[in-house]
PDB file of N, CA, C and O in Angstrom:
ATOM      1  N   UNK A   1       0.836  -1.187   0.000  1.00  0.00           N
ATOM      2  CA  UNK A   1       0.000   0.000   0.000  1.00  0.00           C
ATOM      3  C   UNK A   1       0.879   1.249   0.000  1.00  0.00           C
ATOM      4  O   UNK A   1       1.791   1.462   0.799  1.00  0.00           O
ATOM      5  N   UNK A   2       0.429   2.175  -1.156  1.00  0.00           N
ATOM      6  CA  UNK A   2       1.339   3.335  -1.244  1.00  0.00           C
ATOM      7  C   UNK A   2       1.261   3.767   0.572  1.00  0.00           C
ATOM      8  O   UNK A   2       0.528   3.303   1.446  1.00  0.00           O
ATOM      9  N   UNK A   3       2.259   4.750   0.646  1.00  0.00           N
ATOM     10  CA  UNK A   3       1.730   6.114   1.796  1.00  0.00           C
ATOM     11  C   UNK A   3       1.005   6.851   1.288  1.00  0.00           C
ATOM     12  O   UNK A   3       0.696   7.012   0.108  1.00  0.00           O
ATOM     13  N   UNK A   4       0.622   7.464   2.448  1.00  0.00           N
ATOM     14  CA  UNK A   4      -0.403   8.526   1.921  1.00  0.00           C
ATOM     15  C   UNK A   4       0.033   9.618   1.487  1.00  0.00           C
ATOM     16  O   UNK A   4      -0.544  10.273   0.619  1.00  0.00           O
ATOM     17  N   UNK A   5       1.433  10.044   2.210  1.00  0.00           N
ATOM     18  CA  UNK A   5       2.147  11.100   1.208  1.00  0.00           C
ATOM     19  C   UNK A   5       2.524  11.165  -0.187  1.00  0.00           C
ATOM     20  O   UNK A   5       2.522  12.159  -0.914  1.00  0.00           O
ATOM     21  N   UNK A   6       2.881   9.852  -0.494  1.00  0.00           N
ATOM     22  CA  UNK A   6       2.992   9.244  -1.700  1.00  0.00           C
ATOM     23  C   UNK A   6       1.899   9.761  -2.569  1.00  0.00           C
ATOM     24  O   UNK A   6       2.058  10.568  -3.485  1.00  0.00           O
ATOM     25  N   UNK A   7       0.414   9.046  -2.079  1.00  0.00           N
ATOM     26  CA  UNK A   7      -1.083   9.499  -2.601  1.00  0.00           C
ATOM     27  C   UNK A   7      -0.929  10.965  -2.649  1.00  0.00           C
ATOM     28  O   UNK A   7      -1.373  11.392  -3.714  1.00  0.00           O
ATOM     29  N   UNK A   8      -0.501  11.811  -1.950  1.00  0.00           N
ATOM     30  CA  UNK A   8      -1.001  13.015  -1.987  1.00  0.00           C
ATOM     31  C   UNK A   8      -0.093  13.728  -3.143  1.00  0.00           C
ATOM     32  O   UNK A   8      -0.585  14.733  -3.658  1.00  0.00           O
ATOM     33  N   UNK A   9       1.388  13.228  -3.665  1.00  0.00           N
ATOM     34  CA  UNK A   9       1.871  13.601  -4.708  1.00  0.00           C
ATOM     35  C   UNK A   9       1.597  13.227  -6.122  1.00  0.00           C
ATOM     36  O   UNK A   9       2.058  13.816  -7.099  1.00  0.00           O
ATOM     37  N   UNK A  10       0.533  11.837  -6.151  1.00  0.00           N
ATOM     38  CA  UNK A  10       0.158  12.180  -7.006  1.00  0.00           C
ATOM     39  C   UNK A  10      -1.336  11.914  -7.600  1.00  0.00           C
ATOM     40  O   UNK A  10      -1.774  11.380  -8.619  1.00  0.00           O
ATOM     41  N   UNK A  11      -1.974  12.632  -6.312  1.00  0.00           N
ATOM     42  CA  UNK A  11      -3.358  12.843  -7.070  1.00  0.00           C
ATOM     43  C   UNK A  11      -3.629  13.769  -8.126  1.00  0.00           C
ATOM     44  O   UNK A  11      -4.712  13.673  -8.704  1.00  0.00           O
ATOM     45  N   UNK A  12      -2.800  14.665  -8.472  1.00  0.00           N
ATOM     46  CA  UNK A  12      -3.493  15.707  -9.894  1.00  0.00           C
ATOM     47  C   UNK A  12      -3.780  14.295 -11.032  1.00  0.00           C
ATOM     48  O   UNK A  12      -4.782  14.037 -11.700  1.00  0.00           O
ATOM     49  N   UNK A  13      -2.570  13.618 -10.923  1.00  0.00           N
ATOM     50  CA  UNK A  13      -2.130  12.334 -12.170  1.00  0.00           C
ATOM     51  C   UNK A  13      -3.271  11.380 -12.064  1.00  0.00           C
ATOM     52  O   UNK A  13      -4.065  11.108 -12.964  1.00  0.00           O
ATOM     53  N   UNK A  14      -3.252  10.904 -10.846  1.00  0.00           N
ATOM     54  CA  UNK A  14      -4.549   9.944 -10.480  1.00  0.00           C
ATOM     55  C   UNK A  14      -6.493  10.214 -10.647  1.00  0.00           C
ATOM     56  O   UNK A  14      -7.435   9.429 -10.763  1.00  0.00           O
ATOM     57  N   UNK A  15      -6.373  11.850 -10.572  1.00  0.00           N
ATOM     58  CA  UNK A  15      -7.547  12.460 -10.908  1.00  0.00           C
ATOM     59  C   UNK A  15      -7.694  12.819 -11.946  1.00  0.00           C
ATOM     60  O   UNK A  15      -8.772  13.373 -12.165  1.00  0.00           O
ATOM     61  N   UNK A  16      -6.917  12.717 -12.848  1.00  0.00           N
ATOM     62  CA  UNK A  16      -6.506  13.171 -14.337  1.00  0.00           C
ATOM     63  C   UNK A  16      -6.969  11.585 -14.987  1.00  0.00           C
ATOM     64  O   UNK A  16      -7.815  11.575 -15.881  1.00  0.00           O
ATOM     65  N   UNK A  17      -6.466  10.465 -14.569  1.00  0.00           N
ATOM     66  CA  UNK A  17      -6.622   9.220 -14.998  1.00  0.00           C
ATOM     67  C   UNK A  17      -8.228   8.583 -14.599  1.00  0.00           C
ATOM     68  O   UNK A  17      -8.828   7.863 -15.396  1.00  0.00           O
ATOM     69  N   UNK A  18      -8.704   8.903 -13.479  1.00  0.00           N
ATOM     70  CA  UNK A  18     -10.106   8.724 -13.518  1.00  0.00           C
ATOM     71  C   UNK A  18     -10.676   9.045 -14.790  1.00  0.00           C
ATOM     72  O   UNK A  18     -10.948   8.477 -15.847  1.00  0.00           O
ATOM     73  N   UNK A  19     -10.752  10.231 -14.248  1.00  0.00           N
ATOM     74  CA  UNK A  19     -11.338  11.063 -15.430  1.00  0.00           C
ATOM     75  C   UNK A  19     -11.499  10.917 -16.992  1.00  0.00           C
ATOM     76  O   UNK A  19     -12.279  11.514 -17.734  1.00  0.00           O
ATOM     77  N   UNK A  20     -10.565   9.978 -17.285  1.00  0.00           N
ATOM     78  CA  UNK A  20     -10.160   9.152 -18.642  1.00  0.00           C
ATOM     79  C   UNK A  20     -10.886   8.415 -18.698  1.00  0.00           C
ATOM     80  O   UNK A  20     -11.902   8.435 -19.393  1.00  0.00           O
ATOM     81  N   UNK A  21     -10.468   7.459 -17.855  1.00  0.00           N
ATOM     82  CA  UNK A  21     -11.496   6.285 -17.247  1.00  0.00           C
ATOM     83  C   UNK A  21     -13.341   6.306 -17.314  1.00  0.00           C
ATOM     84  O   UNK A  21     -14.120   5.570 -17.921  1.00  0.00           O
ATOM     85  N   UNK A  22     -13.560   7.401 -16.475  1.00  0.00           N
ATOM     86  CA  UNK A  22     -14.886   7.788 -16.800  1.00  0.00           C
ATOM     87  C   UNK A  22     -15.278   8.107 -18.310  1.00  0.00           C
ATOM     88  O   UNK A  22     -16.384   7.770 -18.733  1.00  0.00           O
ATOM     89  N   UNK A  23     -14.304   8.797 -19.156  1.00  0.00           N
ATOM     90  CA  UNK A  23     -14.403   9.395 -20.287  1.00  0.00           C
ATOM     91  C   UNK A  23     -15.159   7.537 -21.527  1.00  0.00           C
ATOM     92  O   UNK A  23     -16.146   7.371 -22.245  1.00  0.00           O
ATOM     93  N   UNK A  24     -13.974   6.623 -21.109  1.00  0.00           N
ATOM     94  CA  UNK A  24     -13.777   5.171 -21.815  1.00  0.00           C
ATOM     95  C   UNK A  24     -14.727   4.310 -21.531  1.00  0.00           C
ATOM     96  O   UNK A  24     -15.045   3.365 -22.254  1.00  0.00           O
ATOM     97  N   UNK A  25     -15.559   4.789 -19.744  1.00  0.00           N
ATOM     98  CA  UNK A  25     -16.508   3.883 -19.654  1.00  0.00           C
ATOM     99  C   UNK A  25     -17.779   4.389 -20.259  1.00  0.00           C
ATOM    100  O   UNK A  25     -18.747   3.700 -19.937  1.00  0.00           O
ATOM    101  N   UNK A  26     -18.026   5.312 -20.978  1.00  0.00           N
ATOM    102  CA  UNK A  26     -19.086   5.947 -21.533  1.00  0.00           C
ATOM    103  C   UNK A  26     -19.348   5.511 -23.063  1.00  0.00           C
ATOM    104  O   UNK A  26     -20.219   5.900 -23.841  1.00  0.00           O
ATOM    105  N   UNK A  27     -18.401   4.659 -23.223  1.00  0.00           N
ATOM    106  CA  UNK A  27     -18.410   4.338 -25.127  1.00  0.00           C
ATOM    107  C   UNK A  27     -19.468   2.905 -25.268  1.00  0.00           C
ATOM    108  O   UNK A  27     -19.633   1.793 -24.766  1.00  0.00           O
ATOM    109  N   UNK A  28     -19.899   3.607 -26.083  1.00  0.00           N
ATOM    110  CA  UNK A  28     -20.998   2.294 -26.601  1.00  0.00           C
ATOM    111  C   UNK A  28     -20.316   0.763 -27.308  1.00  0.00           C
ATOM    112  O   UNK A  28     -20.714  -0.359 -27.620  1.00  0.00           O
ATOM    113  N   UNK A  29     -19.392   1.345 -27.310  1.00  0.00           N
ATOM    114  CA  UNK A  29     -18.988  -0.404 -27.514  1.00  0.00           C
ATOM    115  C   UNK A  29     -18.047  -1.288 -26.909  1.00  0.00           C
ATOM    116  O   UNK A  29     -17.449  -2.103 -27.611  1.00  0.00           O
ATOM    117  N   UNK A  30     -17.875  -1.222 -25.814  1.00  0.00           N
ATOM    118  CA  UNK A  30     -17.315  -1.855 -24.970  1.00  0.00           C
ATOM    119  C   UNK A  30     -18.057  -2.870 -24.845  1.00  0.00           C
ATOM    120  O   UNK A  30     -19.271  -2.869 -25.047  1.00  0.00           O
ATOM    121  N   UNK A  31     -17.106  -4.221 -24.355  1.00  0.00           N
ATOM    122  CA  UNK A  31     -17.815  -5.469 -23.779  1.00  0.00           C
ATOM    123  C   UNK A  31     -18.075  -5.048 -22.345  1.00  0.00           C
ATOM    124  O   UNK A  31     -17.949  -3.956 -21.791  1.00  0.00           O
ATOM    125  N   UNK A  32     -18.493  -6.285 -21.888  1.00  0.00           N
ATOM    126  CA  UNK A  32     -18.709  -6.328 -20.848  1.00  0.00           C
ATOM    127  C   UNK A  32     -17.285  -6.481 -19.869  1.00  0.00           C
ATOM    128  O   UNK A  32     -17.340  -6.270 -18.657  1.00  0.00           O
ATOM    129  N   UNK A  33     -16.315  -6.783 -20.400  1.00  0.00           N
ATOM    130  CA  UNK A  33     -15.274  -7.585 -19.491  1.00  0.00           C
ATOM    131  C   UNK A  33     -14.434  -6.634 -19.263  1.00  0.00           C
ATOM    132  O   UNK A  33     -13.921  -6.403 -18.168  1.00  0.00           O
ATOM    133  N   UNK A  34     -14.151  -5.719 -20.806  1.00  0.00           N
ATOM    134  CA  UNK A  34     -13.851  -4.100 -20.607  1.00  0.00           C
ATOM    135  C   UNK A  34     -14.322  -3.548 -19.345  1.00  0.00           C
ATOM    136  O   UNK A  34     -13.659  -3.299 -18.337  1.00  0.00           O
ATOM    137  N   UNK A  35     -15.573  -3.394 -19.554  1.00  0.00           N
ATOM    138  CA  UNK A  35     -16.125  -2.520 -18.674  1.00  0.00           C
ATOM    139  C   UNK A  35     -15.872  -2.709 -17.528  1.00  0.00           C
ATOM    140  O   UNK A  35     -15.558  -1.782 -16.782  1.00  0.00           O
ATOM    141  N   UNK A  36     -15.940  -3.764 -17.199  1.00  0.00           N
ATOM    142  CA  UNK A  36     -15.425  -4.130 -15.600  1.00  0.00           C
ATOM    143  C   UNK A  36     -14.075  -3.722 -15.132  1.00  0.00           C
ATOM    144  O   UNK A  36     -13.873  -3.097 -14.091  1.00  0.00           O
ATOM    145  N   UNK A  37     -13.018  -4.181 -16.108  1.00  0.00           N
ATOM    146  CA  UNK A  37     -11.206  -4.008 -16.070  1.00  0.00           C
ATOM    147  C   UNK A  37     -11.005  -2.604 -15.846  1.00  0.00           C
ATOM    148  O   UNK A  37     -10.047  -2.181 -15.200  1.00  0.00           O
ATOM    149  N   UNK A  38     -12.319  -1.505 -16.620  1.00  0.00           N
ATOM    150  CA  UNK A  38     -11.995  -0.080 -16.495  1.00  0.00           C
ATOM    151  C   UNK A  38     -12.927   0.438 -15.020  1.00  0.00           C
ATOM    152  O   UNK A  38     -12.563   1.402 -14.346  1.00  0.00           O
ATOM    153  N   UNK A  39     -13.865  -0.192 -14.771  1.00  0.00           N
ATOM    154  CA  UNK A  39     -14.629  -0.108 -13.715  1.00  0.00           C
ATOM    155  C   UNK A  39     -13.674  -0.056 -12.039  1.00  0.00           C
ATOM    156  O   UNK A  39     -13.669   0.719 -11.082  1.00  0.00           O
ATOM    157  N   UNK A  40     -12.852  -1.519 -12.440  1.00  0.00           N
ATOM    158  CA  UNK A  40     -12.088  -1.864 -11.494  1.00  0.00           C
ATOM    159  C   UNK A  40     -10.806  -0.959 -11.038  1.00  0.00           C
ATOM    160  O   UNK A  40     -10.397  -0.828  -9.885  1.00  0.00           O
ATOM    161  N   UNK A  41     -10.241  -0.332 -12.291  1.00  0.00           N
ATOM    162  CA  UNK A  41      -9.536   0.924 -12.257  1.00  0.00           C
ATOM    163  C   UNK A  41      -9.859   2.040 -11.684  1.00  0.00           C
ATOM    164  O   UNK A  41      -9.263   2.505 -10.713  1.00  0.00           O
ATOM    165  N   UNK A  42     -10.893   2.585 -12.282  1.00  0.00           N
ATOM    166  CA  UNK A  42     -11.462   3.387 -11.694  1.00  0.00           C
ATOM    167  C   UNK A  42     -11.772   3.239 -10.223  1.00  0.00           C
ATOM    168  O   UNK A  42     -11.374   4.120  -9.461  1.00  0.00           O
ATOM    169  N   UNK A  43     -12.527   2.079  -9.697  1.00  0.00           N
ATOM    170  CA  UNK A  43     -12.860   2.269  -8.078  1.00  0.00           C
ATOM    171  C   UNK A  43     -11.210   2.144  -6.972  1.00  0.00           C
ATOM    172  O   UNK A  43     -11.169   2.292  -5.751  1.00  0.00           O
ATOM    173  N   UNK A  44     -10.219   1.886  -7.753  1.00  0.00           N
ATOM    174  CA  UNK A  44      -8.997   2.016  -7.128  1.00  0.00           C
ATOM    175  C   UNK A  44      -8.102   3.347  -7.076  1.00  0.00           C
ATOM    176  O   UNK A  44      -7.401   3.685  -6.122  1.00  0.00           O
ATOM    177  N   UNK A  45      -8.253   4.000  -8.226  1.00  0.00           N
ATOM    178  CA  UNK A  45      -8.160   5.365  -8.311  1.00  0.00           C
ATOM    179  C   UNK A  45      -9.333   6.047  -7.467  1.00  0.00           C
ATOM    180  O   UNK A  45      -9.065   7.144  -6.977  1.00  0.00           O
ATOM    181  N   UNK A  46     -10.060   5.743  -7.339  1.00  0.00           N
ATOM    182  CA  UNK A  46     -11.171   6.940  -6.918  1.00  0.00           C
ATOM    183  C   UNK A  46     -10.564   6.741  -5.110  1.00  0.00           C
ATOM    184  O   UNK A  46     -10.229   7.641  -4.340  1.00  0.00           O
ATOM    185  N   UNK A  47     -10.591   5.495  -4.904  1.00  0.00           N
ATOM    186  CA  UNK A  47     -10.045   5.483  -3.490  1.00  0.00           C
ATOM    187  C   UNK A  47      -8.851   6.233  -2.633  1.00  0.00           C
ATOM    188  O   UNK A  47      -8.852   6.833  -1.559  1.00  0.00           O
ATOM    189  N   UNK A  48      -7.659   5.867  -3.770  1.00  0.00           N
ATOM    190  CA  UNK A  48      -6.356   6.702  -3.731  1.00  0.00           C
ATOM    191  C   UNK A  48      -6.682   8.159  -4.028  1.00  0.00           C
ATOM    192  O   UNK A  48      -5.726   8.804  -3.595  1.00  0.00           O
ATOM    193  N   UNK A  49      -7.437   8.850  -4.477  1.00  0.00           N
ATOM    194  CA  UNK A  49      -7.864   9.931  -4.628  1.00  0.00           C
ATOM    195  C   UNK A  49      -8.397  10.626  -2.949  1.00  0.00           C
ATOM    196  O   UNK A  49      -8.027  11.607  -2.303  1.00  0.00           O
ATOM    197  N   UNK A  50      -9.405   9.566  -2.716  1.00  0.00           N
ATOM    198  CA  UNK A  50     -10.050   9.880  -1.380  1.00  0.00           C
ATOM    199  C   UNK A  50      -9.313  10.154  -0.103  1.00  0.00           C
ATOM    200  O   UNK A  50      -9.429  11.009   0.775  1.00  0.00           O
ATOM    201  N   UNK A  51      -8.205   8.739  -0.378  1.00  0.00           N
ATOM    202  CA  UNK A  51      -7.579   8.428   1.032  1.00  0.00           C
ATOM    203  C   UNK A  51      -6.340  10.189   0.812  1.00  0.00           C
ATOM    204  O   UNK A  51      -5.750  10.722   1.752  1.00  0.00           O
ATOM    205  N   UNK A  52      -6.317  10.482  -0.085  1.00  0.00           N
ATOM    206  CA  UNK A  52      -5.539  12.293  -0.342  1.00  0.00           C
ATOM    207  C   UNK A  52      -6.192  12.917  -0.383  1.00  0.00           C
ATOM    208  O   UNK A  52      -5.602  13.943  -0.722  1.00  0.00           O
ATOM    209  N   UNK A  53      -7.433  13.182  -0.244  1.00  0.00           N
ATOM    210  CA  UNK A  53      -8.323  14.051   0.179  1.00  0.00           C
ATOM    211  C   UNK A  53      -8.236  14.325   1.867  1.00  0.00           C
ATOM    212  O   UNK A  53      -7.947  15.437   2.309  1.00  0.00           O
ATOM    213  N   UNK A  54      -8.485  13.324   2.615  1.00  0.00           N
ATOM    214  CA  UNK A  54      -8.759  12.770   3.427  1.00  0.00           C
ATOM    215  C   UNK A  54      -7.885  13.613   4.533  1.00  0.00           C
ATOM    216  O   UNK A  54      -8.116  14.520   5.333  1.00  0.00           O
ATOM    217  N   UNK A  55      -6.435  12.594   4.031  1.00  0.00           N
ATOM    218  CA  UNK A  55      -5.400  13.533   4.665  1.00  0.00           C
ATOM    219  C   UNK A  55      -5.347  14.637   4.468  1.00  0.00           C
ATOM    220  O   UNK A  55      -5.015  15.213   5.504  1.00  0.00           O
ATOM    221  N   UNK A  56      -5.590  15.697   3.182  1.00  0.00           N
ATOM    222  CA  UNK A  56      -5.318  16.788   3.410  1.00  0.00           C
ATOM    223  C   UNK A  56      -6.147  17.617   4.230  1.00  0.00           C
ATOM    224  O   UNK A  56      -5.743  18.674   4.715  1.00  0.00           O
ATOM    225  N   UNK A  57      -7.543  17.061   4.429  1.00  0.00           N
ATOM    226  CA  UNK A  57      -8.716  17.594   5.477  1.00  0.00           C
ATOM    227  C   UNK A  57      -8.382  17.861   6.334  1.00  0.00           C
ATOM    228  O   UNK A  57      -8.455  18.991   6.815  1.00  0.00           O
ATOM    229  N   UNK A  58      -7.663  16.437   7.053  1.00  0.00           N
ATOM    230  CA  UNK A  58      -6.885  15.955   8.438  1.00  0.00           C
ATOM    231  C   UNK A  58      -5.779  17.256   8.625  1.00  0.00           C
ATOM    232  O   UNK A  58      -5.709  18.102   9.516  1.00  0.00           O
ATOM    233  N   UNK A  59      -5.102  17.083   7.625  1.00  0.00           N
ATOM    234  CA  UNK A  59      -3.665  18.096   8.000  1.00  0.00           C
ATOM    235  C   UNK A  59      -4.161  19.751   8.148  1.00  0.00           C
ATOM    236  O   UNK A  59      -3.542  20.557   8.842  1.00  0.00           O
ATOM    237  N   UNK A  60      -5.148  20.021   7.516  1.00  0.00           N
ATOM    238  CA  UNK A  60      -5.787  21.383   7.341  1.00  0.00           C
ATOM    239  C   UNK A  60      -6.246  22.023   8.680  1.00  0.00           C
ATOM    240  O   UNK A  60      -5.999  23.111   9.201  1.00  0.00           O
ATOM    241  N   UNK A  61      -7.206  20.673   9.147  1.00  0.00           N
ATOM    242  CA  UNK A  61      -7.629  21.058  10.519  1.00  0.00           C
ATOM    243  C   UNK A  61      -6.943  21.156  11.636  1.00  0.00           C
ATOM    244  O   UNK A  61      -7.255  21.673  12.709  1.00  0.00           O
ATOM    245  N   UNK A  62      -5.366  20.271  11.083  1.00  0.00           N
ATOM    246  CA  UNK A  62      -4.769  20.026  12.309  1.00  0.00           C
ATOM    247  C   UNK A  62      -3.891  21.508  12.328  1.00  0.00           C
ATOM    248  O   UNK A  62      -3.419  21.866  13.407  1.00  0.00           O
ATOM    249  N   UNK A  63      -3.689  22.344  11.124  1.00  0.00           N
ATOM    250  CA  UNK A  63      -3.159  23.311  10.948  1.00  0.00           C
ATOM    251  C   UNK A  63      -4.294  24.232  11.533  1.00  0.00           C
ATOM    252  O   UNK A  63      -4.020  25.009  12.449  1.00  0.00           O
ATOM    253  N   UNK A  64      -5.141  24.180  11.187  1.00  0.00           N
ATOM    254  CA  UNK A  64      -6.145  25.357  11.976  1.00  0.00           C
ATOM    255  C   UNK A  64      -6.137  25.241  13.408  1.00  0.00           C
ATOM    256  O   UNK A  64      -5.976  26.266  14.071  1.00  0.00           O
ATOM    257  N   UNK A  65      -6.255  24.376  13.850  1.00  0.00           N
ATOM    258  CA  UNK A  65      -6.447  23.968  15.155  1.00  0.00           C
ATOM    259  C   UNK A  65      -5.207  24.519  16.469  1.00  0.00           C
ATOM    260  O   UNK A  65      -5.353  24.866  17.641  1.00  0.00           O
ATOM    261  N   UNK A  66      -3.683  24.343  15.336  1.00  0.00           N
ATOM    262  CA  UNK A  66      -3.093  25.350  15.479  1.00  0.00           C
ATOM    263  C   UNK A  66      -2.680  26.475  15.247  1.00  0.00           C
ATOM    264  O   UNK A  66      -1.485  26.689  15.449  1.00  0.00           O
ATOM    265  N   UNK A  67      -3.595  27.622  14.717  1.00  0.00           N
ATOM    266  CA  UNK A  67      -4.003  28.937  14.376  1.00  0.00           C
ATOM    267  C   UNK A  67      -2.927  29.081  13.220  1.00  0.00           C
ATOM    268  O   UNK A  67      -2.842  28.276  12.292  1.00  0.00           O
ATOM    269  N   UNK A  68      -2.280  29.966  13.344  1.00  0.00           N
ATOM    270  CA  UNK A  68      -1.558  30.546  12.061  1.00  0.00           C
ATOM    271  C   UNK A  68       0.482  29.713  12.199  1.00  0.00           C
ATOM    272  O   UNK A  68       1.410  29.653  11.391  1.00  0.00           O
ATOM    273  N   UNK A  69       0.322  29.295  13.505  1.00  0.00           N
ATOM    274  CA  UNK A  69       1.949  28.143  13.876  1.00  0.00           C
ATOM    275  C   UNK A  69       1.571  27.106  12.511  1.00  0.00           C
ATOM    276  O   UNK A  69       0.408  26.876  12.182  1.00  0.00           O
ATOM    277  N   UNK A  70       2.506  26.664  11.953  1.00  0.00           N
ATOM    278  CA  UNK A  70       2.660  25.476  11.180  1.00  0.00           C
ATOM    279  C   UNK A  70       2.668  24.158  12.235  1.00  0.00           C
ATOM    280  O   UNK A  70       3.502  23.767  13.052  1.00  0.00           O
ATOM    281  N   UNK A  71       1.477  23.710  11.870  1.00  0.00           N
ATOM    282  CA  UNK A  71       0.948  22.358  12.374  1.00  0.00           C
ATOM    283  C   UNK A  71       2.357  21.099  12.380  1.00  0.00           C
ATOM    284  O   UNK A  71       3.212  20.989  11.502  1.00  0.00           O
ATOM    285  N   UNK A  72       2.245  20.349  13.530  1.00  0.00           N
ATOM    286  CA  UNK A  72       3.604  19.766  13.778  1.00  0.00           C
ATOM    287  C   UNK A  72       2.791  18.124  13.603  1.00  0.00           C
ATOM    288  O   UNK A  72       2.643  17.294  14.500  1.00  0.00           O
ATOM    289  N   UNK A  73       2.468  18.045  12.534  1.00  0.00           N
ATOM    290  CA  UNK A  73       2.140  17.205  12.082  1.00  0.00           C
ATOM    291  C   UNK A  73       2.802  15.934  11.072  1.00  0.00           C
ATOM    292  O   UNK A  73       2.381  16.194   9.945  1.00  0.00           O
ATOM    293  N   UNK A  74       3.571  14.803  11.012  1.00  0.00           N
ATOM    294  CA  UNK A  74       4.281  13.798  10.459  1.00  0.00           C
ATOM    295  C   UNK A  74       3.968  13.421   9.557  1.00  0.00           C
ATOM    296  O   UNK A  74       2.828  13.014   9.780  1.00  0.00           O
ATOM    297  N   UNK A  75       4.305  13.167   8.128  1.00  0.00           N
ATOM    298  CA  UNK A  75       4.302  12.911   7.343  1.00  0.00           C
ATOM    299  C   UNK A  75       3.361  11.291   7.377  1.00  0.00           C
ATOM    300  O   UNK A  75       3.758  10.336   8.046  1.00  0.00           O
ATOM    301  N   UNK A  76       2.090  11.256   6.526  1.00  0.00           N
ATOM    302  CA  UNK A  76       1.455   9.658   6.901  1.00  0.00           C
ATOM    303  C   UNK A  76       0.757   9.160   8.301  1.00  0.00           C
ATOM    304  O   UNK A  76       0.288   8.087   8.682  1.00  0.00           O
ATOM    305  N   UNK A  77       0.931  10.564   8.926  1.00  0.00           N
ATOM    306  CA  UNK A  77       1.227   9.513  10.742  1.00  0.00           C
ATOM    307  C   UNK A  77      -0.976   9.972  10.822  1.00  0.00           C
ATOM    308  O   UNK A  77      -1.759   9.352  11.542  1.00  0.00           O
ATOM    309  N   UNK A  78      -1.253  10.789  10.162  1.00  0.00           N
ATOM    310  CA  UNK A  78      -2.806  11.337  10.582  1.00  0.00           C
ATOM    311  C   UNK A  78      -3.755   9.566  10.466  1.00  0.00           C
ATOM    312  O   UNK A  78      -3.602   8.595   9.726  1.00  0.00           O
ATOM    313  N   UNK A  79      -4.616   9.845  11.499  1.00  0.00           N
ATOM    314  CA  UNK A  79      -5.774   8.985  11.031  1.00  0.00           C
ATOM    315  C   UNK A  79      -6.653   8.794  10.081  1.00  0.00           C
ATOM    316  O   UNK A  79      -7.578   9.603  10.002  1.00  0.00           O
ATOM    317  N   UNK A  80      -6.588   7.839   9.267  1.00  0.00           N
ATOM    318  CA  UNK A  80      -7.076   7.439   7.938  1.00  0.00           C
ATOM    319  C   UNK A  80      -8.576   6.605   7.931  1.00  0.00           C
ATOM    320  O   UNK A  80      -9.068   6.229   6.867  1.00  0.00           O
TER     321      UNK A  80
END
């Protein structure tokens, strides 16, 4: 399993590749077996997307929480 820091460098790429994904599952002629292989892509990207969302929520609040100080927060270490 990547880190989540890892995830968080490269969700633009990973949200960029959904997005493809979504684009490929929309074509009328795909099989069925396609559809699934791109389906299955997609719900793994969308996750790795989330779990970098997630953290950056985490790190945001943990930065607010400590007002305008830079949050002393570890790389991966937030609850997921």
């Amino acid at each position: 399993m990547a880190r989540t820091t890892d995830k968080l460098k490269n969700f633009e790429s990973n949200y960029e590749k959904l997005e493809q994904l979504v684009r490929d599952l929309e074509a009328p002629d795909l099989t069925l077996k396609q559809s699934l292989d791109l389906y299955e892509k997609a719900v793994k990207l969308s996750k790795d997307c989330e779990d970098a969302l997630e953290y950056a929520r985490q790190k945001a609040a943990a930065m607010a929480d400590k007002g305008d100080e830079k949050a002393d927060v570890a790389e991966g270490v937030l609850d997921l």
